[in-house]
C-alpha positions as CSV (number, residue, x, y, z in Angstrom):
1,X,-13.0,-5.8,6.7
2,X,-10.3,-3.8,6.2
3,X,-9.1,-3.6,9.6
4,X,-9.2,-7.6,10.0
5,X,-6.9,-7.5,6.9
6,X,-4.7,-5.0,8.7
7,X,-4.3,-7.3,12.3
8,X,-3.6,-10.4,9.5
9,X,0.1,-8.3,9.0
10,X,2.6,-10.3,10.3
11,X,4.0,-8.1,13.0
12,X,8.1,-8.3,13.6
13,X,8.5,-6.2,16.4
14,X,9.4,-7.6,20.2
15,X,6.5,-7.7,22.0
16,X,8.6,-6.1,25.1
17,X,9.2,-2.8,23.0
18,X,5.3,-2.7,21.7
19,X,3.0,0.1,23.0
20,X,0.4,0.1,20.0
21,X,-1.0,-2.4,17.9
22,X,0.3,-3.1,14.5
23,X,-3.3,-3.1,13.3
24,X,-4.0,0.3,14.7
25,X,-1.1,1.9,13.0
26,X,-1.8,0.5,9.7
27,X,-5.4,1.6,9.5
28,X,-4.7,5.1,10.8
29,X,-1.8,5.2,7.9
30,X,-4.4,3.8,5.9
31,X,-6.9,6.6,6.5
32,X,-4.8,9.6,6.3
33,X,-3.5,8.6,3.1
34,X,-7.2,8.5,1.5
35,X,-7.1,12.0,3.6
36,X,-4.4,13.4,1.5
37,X,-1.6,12.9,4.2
38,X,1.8,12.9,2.0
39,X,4.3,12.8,5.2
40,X,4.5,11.1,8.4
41,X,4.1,14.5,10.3
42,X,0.9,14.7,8.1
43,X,-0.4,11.3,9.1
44,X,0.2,11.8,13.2
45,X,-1.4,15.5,12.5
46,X,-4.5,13.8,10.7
47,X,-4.7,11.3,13.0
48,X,-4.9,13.6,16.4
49,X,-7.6,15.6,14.1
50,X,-9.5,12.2,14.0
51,X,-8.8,10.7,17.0
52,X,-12.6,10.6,18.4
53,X,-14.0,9.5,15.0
54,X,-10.9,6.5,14.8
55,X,-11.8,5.6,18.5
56,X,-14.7,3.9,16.8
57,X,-13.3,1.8,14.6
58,X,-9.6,1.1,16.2
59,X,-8.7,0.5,20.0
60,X,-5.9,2.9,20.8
61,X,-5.1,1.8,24.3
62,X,-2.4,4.1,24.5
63,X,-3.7,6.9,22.1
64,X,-2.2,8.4,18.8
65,X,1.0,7.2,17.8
66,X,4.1,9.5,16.9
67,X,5.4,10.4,13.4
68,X,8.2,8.4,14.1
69,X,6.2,5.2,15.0
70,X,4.4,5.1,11.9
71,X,7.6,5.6,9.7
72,X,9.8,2.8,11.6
73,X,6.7,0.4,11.7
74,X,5.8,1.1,8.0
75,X,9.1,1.0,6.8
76,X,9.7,-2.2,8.4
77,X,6.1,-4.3,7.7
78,X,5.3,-7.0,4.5
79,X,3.7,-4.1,2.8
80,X,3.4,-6.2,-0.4
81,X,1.3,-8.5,1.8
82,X,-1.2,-6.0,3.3
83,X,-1.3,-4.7,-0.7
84,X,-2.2,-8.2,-1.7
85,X,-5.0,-7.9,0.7
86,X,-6.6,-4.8,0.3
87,X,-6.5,-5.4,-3.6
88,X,-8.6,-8.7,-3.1
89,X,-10.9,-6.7,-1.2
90,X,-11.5,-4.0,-3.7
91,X,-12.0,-6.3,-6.3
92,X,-14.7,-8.1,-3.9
93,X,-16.5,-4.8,-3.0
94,X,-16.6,-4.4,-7.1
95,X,-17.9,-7.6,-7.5
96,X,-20.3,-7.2,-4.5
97,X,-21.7,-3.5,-5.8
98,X,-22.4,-5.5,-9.9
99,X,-24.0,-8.2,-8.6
100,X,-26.3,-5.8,-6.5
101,X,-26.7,-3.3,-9.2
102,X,-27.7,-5.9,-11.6
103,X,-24.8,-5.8,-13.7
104,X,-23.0,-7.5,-15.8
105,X,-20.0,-9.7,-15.2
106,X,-17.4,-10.8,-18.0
107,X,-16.3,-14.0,-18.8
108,X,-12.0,-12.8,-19.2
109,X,-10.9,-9.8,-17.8
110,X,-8.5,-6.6,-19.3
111,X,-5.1,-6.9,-17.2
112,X,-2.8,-4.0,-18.7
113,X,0.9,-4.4,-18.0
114,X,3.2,-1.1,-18.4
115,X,6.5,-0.1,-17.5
116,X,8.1,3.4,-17.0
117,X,10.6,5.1,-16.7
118,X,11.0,8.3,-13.8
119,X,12.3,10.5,-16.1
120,X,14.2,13.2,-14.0
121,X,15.3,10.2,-11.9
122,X,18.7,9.2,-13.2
123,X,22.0,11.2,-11.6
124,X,25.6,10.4,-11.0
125,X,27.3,9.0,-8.5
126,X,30.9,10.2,-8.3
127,X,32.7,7.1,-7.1
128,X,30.7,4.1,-9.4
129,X,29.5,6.5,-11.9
130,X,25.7,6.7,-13.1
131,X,23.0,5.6,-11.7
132,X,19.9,4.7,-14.0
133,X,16.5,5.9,-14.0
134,X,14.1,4.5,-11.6
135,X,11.9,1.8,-13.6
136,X,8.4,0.8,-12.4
137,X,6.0,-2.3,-13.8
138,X,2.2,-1.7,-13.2
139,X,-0.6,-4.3,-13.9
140,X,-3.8,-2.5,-14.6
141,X,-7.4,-4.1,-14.4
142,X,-9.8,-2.7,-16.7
143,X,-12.4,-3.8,-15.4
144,X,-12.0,-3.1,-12.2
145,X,-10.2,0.1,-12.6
146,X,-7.5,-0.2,-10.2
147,X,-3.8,-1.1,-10.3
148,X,-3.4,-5.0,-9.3
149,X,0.4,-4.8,-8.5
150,X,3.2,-2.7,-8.8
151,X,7.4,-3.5,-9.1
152,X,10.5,-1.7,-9.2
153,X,13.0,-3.0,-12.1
154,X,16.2,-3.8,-11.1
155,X,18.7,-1.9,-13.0
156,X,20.6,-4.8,-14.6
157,X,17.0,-6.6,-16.1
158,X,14.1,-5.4,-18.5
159,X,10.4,-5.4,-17.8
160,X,9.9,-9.2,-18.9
161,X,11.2,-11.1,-15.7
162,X,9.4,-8.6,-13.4
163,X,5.9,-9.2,-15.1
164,X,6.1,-12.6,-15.2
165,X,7.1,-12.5,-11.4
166,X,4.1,-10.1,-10.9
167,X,1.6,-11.9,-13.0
């Protein structure tokens, strides 16, 4: 299910410059993350570890994909949307596993909202002077134990606009 999220990405890329599918490159991001992977070295690394257990779930016509594929692709997809996604499948696989196991469902759910502040994040600029902390918004479920959405503050707002937008 996850993978027929992944090939729902809108992909932006000519289709004269594409060797491997969008699809493919999200999952294997996907995959080496949960593995731990913190870089995009780490992720191509993982991912030529893994190649003959992937080869069963993705199609890989033209094999692993370089570090540098994953971070130009990545960094240019609608990550929010593939987010969206995968959040609505978590939440279904929740829903799936209580309804097998017999539990019990709730009639209103707990949605926490919080905001932070990266402490350690501010510095100075020498030209326009300071630059603020980085400020992130998180909506929590309770119930479901997951984080629902996340948004960076913009510097010249507070957290009220954003979790409205988010909610």
């Amino acid at each position: 299910q996850i993978k027929k999220h992944a090939d729902s990405v809108p992909d932006y890329r000519h289709p004269s410059y594409v060797k491997h599918l969008l699809g493919d490159i999200i999952m294997i991001v996907f995959f080496a993350i949960l593995g731990n992977a913190n870089e995009w070295g780490e992720i191509e690394s993982f991912a030529k570890k893994k190649e003959g257990w992937l080869r069963k779930y993705l199609e890989l016509p033209y094999g692993i994909p370089t570090d540098d594929t994953y971070r130009i692709v990545i960094g240019n997809i609608d990550t929010e949307h593939f987010f969206r996604l995968t959040v609505k499948l978590l939440i279904e696989a929740v829903d799936d596993l209580l309804a097998y196991a017999g539990g019990e469902t709730y009639g209103k759910s707990i949605t926490s909202v919080d905001g932070k502040v990266s402490r350690g994040a501010a510095r100075r600029e020498s030209a326009d002077g300071e630059i603020k902390a980085l400020q992130t918004l998180n909506v929590y479920s309770g119930d479901y134990g997951i984080c629902l959405g996340q948004k960076f503050i913009a510097e010249k707002t507070n957290e009220i606009p954003a979790a409205q937008e988010i909610l």
